[in-house]
Each structure stands twice: as structure tokens, then as C-alpha cells.
ROSE-4610 file (N, C-alpha, C; in Angstrom, 1 decimal, always signed):
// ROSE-4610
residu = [X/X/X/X/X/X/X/X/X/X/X/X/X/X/X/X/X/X/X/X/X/X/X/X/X/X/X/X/X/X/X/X/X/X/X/X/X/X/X/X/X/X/X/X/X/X/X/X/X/X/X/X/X/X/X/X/X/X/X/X/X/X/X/X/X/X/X/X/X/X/X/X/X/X/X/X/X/X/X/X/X/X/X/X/X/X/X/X/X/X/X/X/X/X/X/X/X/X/X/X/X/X/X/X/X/X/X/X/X/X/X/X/X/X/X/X/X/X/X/X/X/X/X/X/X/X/X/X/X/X/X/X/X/X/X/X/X/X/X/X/X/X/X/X/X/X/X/X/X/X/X/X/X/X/X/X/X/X/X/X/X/X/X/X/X/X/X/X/X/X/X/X/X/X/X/X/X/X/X/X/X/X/X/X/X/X/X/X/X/X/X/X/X/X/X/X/X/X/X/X/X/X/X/X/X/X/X/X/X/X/X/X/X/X/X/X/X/X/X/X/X/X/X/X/X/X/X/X/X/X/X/X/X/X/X/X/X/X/X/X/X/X/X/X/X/X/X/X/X/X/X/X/X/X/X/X/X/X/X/X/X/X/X/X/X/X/X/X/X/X/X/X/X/X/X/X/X/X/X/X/X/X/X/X/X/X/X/X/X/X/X/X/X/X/X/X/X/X/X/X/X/X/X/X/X/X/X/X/X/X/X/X/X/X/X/X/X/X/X/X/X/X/X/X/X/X/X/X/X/X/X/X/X/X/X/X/X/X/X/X/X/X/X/X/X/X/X/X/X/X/X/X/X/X/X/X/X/X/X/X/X/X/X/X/X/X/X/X/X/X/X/X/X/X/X/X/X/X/X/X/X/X/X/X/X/X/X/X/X/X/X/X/X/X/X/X/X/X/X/X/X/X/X/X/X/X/X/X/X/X/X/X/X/X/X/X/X/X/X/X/X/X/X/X/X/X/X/X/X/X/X/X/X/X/X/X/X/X/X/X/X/X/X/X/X/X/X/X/X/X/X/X/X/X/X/X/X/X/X/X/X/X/X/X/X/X/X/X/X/X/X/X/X/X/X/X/X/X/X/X/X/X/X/X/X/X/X/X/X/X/X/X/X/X/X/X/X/X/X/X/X/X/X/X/X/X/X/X/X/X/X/X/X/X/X/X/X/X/X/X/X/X/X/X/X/X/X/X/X/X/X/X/X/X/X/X/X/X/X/X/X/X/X/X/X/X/X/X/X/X/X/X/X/X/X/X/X/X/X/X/X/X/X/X/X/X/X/X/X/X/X/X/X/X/X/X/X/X/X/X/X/X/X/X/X/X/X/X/X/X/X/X/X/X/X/X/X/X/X/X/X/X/X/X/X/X/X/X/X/X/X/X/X/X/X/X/X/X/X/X/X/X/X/X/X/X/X/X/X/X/X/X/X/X/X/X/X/X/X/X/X/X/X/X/X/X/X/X/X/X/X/X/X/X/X/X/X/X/X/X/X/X/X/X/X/X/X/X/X/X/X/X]
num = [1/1/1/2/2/2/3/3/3/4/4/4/5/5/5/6/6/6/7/7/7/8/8/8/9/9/9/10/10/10/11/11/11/12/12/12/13/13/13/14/14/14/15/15/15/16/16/16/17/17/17/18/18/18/19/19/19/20/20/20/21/21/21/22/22/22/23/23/23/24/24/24/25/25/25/26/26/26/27/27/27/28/28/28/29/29/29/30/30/30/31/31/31/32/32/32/33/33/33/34/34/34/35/35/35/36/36/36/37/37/37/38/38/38/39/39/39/40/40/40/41/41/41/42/42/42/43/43/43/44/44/44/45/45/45/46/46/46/47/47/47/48/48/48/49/49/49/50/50/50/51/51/51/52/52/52/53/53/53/54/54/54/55/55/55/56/56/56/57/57/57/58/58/58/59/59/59/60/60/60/61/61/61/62/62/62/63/63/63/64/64/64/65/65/65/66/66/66/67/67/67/68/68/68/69/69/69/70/70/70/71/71/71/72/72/72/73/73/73/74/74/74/75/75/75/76/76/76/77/77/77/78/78/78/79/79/79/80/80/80/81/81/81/82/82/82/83/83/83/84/84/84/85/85/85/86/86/86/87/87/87/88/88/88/89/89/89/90/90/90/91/91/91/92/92/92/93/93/93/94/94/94/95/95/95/96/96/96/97/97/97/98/98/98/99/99/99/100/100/100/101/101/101/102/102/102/103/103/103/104/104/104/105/105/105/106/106/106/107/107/107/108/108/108/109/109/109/110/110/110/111/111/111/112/112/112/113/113/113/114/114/114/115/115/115/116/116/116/117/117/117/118/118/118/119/119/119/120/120/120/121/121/121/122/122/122/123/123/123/124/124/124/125/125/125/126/126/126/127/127/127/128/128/128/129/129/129/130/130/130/131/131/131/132/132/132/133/133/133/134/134/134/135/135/135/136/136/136/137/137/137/138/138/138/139/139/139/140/140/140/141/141/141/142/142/142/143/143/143/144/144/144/145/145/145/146/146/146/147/147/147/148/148/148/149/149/149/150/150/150/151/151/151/152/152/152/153/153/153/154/154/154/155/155/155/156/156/156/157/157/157/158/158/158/159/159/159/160/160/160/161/161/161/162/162/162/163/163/163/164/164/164/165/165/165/166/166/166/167/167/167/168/168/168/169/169/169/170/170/170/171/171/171/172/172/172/173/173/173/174/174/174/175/175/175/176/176/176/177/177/177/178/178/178/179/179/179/180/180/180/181/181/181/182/182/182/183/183/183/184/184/184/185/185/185/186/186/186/187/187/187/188/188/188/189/189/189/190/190/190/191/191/191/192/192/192/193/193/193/194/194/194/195/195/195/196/196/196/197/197/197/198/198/198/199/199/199/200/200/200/201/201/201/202/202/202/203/203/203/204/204/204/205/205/205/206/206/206/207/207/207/208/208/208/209/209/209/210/210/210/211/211/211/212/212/212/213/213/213/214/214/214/215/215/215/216/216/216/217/217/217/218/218/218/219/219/219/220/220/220/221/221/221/222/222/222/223/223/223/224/224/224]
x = [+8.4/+8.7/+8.4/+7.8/+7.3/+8.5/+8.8/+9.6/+9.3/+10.4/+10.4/+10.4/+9.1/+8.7/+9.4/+9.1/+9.9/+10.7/+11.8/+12.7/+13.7/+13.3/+13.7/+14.9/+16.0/+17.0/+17.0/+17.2/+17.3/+17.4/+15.8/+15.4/+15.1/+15.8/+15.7/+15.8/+15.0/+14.9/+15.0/+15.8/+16.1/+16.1/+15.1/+15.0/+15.5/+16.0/+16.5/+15.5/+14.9/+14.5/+15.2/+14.9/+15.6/+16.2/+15.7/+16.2/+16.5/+16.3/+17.0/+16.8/+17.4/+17.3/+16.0/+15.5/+14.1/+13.9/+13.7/+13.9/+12.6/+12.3/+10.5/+10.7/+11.6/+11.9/+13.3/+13.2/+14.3/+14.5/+15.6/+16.0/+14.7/+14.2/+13.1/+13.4/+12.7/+13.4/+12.2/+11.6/+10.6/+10.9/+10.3/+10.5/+9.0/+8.0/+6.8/+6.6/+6.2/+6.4/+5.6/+6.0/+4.8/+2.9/+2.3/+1.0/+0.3/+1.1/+0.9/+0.1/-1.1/-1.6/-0.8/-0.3/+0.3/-0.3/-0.9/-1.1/-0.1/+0.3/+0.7/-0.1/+0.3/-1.0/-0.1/-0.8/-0.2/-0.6/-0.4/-1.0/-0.5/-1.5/-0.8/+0.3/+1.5/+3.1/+4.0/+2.9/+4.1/+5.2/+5.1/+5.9/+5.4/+4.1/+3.4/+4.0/+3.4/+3.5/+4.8/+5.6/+7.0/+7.6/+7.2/+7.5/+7.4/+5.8/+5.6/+6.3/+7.3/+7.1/+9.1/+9.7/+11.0/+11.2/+9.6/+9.6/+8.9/+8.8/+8.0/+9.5/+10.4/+11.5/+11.0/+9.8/+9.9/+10.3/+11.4/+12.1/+13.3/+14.8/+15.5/+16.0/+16.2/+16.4/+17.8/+17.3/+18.8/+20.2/+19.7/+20.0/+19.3/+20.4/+19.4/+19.0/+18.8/+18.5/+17.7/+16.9/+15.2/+15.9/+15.1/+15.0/+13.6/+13.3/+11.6/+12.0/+11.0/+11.0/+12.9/+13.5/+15.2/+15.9/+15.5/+16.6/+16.8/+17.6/+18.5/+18.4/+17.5/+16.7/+18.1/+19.1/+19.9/+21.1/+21.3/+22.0/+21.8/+20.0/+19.7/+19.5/+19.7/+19.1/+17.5/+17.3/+15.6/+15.0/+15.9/+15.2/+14.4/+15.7/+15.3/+14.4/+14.5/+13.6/+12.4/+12.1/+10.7/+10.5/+11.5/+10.8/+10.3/+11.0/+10.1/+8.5/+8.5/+7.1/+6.2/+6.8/+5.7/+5.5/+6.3/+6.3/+5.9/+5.8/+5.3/+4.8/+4.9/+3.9/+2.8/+1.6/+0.6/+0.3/-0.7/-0.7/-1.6/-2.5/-4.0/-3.4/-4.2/-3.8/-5.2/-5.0/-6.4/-6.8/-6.1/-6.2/-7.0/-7.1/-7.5/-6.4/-6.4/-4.8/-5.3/-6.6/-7.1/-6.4/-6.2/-6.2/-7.9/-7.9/-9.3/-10.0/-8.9/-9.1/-9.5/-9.1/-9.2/-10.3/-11.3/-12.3/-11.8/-13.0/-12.6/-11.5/-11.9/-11.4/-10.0/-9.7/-8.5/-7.4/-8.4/-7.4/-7.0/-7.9/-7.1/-6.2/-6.2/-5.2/-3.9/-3.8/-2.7/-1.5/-1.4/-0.3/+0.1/-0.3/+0.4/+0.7/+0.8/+1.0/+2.8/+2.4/+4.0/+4.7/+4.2/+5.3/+5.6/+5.1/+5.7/+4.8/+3.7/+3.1/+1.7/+1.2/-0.7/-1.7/-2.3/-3.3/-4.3/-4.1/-4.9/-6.7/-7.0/-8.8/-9.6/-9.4/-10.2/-9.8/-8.6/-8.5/-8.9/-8.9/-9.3/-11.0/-11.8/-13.1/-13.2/-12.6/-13.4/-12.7/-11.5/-11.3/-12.5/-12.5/-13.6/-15.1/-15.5/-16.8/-16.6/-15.0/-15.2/-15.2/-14.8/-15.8/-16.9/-17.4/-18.8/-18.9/-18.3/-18.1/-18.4/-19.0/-19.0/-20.0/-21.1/-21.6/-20.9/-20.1/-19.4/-18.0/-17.6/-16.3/-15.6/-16.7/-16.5/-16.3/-17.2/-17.4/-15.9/-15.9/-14.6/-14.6/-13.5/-14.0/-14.4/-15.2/-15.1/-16.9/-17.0/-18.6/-18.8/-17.3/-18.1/-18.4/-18.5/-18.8/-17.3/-16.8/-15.5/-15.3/-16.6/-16.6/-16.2/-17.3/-16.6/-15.1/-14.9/-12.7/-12.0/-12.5/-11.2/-11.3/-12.6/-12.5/-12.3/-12.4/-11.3/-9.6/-9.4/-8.3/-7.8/-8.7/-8.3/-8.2/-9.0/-8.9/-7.5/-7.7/-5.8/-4.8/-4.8/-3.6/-3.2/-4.2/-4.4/-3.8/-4.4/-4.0/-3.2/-1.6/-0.4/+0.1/-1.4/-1.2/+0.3/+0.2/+1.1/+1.9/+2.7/+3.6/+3.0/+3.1/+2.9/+2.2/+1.2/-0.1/-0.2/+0.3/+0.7/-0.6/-1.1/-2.8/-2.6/-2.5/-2.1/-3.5/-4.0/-5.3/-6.4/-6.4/-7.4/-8.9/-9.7/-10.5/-11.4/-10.2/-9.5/-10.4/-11.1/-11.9/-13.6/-14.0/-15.1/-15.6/-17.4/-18.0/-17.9/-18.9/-18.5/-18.7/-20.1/-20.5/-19.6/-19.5/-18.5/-17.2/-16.8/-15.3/-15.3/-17.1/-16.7/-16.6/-17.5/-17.2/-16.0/-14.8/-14.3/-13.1/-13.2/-12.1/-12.6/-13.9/-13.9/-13.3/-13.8/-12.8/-11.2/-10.8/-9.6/-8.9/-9.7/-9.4/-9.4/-10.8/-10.8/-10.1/-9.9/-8.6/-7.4/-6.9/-5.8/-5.4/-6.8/-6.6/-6.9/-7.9/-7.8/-6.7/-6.0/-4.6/-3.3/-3.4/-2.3/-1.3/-2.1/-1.3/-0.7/+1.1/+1.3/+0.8/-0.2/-0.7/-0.3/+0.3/+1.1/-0.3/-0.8/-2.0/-1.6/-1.2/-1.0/-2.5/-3.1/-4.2/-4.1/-5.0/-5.1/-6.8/-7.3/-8.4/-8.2/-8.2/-8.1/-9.1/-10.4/-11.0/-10.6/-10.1/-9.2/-8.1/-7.2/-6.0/-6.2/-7.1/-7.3/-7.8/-8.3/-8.5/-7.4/-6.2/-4.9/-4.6/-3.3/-2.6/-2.5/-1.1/-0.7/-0.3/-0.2/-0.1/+1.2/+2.0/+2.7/+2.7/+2.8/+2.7/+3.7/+3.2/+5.1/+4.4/+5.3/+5.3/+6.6/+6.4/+7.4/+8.5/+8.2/+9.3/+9.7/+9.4/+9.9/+8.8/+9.4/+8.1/+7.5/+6.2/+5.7/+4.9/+5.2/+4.4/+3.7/+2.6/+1.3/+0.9]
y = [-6.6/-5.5/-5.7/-5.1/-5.2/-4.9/-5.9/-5.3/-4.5/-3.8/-2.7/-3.5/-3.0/-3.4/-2.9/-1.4/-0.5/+0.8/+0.9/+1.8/+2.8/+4.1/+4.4/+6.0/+6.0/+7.2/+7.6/+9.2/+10.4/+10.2/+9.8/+9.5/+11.1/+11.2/+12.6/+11.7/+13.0/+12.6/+13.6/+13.8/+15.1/+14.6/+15.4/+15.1/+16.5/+16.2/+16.9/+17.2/+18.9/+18.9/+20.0/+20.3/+20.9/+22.8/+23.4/+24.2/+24.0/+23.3/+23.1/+21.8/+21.9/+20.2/+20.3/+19.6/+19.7/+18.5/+19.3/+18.4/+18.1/+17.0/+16.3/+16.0/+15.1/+14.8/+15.3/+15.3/+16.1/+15.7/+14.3/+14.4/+13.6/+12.5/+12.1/+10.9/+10.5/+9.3/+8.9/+7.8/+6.8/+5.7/+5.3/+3.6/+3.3/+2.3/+1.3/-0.1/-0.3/-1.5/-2.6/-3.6/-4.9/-4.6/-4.5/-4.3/-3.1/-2.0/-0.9/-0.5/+0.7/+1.0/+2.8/+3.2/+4.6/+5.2/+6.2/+6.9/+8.0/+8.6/+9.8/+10.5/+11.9/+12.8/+14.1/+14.8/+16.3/+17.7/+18.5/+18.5/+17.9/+18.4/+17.7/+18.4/+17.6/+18.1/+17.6/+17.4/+17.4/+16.3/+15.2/+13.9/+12.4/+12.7/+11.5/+10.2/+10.5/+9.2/+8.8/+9.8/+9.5/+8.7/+9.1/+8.7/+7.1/+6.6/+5.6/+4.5/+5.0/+4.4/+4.0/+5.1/+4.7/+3.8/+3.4/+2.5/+1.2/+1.1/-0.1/-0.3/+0.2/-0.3/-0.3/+0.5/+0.6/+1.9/+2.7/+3.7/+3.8/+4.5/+4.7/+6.0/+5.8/+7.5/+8.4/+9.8/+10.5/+10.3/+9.7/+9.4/+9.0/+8.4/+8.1/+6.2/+5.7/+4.0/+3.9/+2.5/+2.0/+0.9/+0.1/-1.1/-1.8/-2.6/-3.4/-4.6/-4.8/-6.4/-7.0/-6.3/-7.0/-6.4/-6.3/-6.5/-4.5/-4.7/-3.3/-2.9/-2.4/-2.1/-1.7/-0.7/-0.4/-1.0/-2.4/-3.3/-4.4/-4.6/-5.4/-4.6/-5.8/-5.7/-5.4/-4.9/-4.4/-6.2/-6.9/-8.3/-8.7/-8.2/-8.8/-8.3/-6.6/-5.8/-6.4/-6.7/-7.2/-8.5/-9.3/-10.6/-10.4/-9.7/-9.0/-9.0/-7.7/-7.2/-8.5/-9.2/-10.2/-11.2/-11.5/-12.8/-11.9/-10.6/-10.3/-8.7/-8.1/-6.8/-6.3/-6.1/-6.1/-4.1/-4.0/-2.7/-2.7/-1.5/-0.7/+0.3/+0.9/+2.0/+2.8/+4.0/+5.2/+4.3/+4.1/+3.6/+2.4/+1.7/+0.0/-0.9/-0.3/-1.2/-3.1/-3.3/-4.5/-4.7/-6.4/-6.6/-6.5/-5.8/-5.7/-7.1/-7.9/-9.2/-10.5/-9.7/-11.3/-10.7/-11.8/-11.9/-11.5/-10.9/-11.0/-11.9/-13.0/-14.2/-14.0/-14.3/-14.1/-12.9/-11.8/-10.8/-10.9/-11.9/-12.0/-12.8/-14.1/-15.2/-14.5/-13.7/-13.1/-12.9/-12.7/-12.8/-14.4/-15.1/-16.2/-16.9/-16.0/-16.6/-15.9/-14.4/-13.9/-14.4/-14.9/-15.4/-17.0/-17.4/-18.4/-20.1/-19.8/-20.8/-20.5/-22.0/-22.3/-21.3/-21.1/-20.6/-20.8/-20.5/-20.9/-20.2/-20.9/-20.5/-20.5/-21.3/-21.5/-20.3/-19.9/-18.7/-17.3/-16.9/-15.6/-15.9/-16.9/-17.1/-16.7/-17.1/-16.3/-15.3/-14.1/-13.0/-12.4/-12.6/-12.0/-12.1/-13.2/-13.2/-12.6/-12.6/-11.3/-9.7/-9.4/-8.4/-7.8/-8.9/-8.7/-9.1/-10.0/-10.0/-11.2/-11.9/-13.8/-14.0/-13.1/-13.5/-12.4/-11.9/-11.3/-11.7/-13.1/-13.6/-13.6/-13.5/-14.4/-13.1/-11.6/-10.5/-9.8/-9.2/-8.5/-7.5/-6.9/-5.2/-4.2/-4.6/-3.1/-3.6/-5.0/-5.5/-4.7/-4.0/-3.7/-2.1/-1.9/-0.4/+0.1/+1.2/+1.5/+0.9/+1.2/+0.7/-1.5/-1.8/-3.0/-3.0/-2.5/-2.7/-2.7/-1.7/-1.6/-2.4/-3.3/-4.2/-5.6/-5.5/-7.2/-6.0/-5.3/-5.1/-4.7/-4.8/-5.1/-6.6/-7.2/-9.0/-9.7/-9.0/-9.2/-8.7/-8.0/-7.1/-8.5/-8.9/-9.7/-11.1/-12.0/-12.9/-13.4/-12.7/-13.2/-13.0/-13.1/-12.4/-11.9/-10.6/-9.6/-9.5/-9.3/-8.5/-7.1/-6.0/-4.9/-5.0/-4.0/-3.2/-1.9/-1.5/+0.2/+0.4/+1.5/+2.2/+3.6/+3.5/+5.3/+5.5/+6.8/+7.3/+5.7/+5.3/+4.1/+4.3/+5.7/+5.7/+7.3/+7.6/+8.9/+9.0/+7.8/+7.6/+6.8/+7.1/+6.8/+7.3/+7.4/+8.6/+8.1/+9.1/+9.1/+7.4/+7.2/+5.9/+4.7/+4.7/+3.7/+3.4/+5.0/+4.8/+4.7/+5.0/+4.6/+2.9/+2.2/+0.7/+0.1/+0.6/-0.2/+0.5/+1.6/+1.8/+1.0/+0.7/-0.3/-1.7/-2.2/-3.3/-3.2/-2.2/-2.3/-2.7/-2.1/-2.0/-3.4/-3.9/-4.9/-6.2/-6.4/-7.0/-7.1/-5.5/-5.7/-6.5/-5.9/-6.3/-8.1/-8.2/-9.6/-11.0/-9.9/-10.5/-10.3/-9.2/-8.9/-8.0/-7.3/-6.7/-5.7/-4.9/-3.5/-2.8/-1.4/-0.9/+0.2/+0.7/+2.0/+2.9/+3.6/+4.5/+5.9/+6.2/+7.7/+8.2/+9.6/+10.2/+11.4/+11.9/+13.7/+14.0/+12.7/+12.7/+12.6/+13.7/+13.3/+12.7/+12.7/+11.6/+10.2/+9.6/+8.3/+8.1/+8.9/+9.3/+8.9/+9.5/+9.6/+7.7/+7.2/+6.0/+5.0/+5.4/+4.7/+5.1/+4.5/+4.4/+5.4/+5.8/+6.9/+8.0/+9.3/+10.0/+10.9/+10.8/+11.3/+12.4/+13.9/+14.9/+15.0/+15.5/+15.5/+17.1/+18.4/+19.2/+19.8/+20.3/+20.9/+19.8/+18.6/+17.5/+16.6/+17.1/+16.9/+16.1/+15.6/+15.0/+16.0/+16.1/+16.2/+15.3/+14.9/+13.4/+13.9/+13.4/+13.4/+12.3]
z = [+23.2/+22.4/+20.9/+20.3/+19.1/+18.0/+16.7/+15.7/+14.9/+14.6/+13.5/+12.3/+11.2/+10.0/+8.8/+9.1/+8.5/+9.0/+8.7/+9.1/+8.3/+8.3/+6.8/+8.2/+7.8/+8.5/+7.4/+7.9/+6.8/+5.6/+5.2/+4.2/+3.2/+2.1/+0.9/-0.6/-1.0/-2.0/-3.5/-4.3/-5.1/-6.6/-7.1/-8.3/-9.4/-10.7/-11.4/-12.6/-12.5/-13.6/-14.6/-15.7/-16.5/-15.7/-15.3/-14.7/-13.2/-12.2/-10.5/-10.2/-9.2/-8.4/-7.2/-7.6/-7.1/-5.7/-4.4/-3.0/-3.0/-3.0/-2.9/-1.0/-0.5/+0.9/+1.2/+2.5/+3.1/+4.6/+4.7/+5.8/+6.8/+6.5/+7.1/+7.6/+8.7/+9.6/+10.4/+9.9/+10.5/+11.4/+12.1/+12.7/+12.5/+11.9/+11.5/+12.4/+13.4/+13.8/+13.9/+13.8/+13.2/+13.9/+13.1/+13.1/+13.6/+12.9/+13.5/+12.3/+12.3/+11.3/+11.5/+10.4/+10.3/+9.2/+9.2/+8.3/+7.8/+6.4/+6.2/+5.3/+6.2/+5.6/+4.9/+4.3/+4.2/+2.6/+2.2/+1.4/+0.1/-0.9/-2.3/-2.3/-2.9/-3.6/-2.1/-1.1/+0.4/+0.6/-0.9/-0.6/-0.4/+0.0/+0.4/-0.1/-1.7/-2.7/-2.8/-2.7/-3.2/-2.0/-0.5/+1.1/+0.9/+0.0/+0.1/-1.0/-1.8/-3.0/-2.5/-1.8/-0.9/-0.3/+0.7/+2.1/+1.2/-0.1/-0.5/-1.2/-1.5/-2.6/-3.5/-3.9/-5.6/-6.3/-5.5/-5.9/-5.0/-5.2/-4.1/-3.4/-2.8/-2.4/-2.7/-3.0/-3.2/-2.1/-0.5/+0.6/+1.4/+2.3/+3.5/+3.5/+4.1/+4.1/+4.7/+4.2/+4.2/+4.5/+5.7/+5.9/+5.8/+5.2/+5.1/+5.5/+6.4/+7.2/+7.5/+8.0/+8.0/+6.6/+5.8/+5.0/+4.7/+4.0/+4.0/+2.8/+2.1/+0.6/+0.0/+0.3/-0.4/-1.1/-0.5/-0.8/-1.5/-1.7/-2.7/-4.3/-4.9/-6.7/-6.4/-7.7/-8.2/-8.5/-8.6/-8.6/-7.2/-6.3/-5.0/-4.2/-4.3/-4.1/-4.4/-5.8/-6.2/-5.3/-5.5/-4.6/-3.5/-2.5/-1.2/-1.5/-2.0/-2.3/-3.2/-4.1/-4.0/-3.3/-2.4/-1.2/+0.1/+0.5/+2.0/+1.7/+1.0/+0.4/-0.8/+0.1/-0.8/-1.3/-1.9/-2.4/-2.7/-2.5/-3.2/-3.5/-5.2/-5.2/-5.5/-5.7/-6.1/-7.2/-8.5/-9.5/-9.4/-8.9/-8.9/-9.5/-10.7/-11.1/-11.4/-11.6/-12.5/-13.7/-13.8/-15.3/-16.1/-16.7/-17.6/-18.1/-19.3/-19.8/-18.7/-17.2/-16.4/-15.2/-15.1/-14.2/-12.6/-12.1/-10.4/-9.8/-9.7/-9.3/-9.6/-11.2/-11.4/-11.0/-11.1/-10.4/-9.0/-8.5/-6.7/-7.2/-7.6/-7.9/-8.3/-8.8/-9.8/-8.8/-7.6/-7.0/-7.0/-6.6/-6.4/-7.7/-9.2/-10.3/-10.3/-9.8/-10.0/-8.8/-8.2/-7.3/-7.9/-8.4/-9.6/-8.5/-7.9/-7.1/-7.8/-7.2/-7.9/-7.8/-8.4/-7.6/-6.3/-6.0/-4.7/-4.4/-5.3/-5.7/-4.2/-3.5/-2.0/-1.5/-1.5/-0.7/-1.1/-2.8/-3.4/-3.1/-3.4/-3.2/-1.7/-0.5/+0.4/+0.9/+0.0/+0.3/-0.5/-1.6/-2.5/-1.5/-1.0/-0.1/+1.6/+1.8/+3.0/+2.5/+1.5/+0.7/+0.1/+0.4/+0.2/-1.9/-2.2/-3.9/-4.2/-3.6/-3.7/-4.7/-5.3/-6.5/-7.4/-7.6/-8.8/-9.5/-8.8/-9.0/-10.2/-11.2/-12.5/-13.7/-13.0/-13.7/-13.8/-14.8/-15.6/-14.5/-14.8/-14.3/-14.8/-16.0/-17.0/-16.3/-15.8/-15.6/-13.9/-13.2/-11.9/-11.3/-10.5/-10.1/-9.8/-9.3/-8.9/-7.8/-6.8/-5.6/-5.2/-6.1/-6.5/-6.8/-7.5/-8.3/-7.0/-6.1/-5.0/-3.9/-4.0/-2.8/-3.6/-5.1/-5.9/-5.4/-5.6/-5.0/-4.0/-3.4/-1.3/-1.2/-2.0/-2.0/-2.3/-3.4/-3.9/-3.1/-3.0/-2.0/-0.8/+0.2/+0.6/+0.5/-0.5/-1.0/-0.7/-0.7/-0.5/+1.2/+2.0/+3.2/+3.4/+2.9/+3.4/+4.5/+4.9/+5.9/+6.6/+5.1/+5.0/+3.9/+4.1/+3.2/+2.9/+2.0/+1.2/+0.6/+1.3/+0.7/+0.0/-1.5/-1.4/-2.3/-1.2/-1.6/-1.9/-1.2/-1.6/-1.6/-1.3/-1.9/-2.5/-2.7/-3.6/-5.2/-5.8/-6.4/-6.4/-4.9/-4.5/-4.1/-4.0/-3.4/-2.1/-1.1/+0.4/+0.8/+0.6/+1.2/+0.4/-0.6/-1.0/-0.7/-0.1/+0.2/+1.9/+2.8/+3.9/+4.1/+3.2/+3.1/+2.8/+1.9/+1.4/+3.0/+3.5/+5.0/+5.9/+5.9/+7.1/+6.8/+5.4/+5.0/+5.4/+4.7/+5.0/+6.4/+7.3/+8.7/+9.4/+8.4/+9.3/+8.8/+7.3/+7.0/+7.5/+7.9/+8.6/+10.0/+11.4/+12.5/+11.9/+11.3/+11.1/+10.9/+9.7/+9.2/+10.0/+11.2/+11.8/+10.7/+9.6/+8.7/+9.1/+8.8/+9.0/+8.3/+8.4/+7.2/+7.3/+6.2/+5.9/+5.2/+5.3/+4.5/+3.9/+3.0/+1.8/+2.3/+3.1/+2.5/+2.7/+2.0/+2.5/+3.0/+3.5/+4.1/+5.8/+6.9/+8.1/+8.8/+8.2/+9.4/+9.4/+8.1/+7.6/+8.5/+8.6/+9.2/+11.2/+11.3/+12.7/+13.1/+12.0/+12.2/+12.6/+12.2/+12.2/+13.4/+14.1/+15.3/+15.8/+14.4/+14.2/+12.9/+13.0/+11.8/+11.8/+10.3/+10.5/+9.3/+9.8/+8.9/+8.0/+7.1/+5.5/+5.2/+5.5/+5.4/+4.5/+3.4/+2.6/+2.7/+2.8/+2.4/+3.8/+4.7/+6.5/+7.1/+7.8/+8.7/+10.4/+10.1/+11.5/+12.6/+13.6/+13.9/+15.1/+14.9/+15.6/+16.3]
């Protein structure tokens, strides 16, 4: 029987703006189980980002409890929260989210600096060269294509071989052919790594690639 990675019970989420209390989720309840690939889809405003940003612990909910890998998100500190995510959760975002000042290379290394261990250069050099980036190691990012940025940050993500792998919109800023290379990377990093991969898209032929998909409709989930 396979374990549950992530587990979030009526999970809502309400935010206050100056005139009403604004329901982003409403009452949502997932089970994610080790090495499953899940997509969430829906239109823009449906919750996606927010869905994913609850089940990573880098926000909490108005209700409702999140579990990631065992532990019970609501009962830890934002310290510990963070330790998680940098000892067993990786992340792509639309953005790329490079440091500018530091080369390829360095930007894969850069997890294993926040988690307060060596770098481990053997290992970012042949994430970077199962990317297809082994002669660009050394180049900035302002030196690569976009297409380039998101596969130094599929390398990174990686790195700290993950647990779980949070994709939101990952290639949300690539044209078609560049963003069908960097989904097949992705895909194939995961079955490689044995990664859970959680995917944010509003692209369904991406979606269909995953396990499974779960629709976020007016805040709710629909599962497919």
C-alpha cells in the first residue's frame, strides 16, 4: 500500500479585503501518495496557487489541516515548516526565481548551502548535464535563454533529491517547443527520482500527462 505524502482535510481558505471576506478555497480534501504525479487544473482565480502554497506550508489555512510527509503542518513553527521544505521539498516556479549574481552551477548548489551542508558540485554538474546544460555551467542567467533558466531550475529543484516537487505553471513562460522539452524533463526527473510531483497548470494536455487531475472550481475541488 502506498503512503500518503500529502494530506490536506477541509482545507479553506478566506481572505480579508477592505470591503468582504473573500473565499479563495472552500472545504477541500486531498490524499497525494508517494510517487504519484497529480496535477491541479482550473481557471485563473480558481485557487490553484493558493491550493499549492497550503500543501507546501508556505502559507496556512483559514481551516482545515495539511499533513506533508508525516508531520502535521499546523502544529509546527514557520522555522520548521521551512526545514521540511529545504531537507525534502523542491520547487519550480513560472518565474525561474535564479539568483542573477551567481552562475548556473551555483544556482543548483544553492540548496545544499541553505540547508547549512557542502556543496555538492558532482552532483549539480550532472543534474545540469541531464538537462541538457553541461557546457553552460559557468553562464549567469541574465547569459541564458528562458528556456535555459527553467531547466538550471529543474536542476536545482532536484538537488536536494526531493520528497515532493511543486510545479506551478512551469512553463507558463515558454514558447511551445521549449516548454514541451523542459515537461518531458520534468517527467522524467521525477519517474527517475521516484519524486511526488504536485503540478499547478491551466494547460490540459500537461495535466493529462499526470496520474491524476484534480479540478478547483469556484474554490472546491472536482476529481478526475
Amino acid at each position: 500500500m502506498q503512503t500518503s505524502v500529502i494530506k490536506a482535510e477541509s482545507l479553506s481558505k478566506v481572505v480579508s479585503t477592505k470591503q468582504e471576506q473573500l473565499t479563495i478555497l472552500n472545504d477541500v480534501s486531498l490524499d497525494i501518495k508517494q510517487g504519484e504525479s497529480v496535477a491541479i487544473v482550473g481557471t485563473s482565480g480558481a485557487g490553484k496557487s493558493t491550493l499549492m502554497t497550503l500543501l507546501a506550508g508556505l502559507d496556512v489555512p483559514s481551516h482545515g489541516s495539511v499533513e506533508l510527509l508525516g508531520h502535521s503542518l499546523a502544529t509546527m513553527s514557520d522555522e520548521q515548516r521551512a526545514q521540511i521544505r529545504s531537507e525534502s521539498v523542491g520547487f519550480v516556479f513560472q518565474s525561474f526565481l535564479l539568483i542573477p549574481s551567481l552562475s548556473a552551477l551555483e544556482n543548483v548548489t544553492l540548496p545544499c548551502l541553505l540547508k547549512g551542508e557542502e556543496e555538492n558540485r558532482e552532483r549539480a554538474l550532472k543534474l545540469l548535464a541531464d538537462v541538457g546544460l553541461a557546457d553552460r555551467v559557468d553562464h549567469s542567467p541574465a547569459q541564458l535563454s528562458g528556456g535555459e533558466q527553467q531547466r538550471v531550475a529543474l536542476a536545482r529543484a532536484f538537488m536536494i533529491e526531493p520528497s515532493v516537487l511543486f510545479a506551478d505553471e512551469p512553463t507558463g513562460n515558454l514558447d511551445q517547443q521549449t516548454a514541451a522539452r523542459v515537461v518531458e524533463l520534468l517527467f522524467e526527473l521525477n519517474k527517475n527520482h521516484g519524486t511526488t510531483l504536485v503540478l499547478v497548470t491551466h494547460d490540459l494536455s500537461l495535466a493529462q500527462r499526470c496520474d491524476r487531475t484534480i479540478h478547483l472550481k469556484s474554490g472546491g475541488v472536482e476529481e478526475s
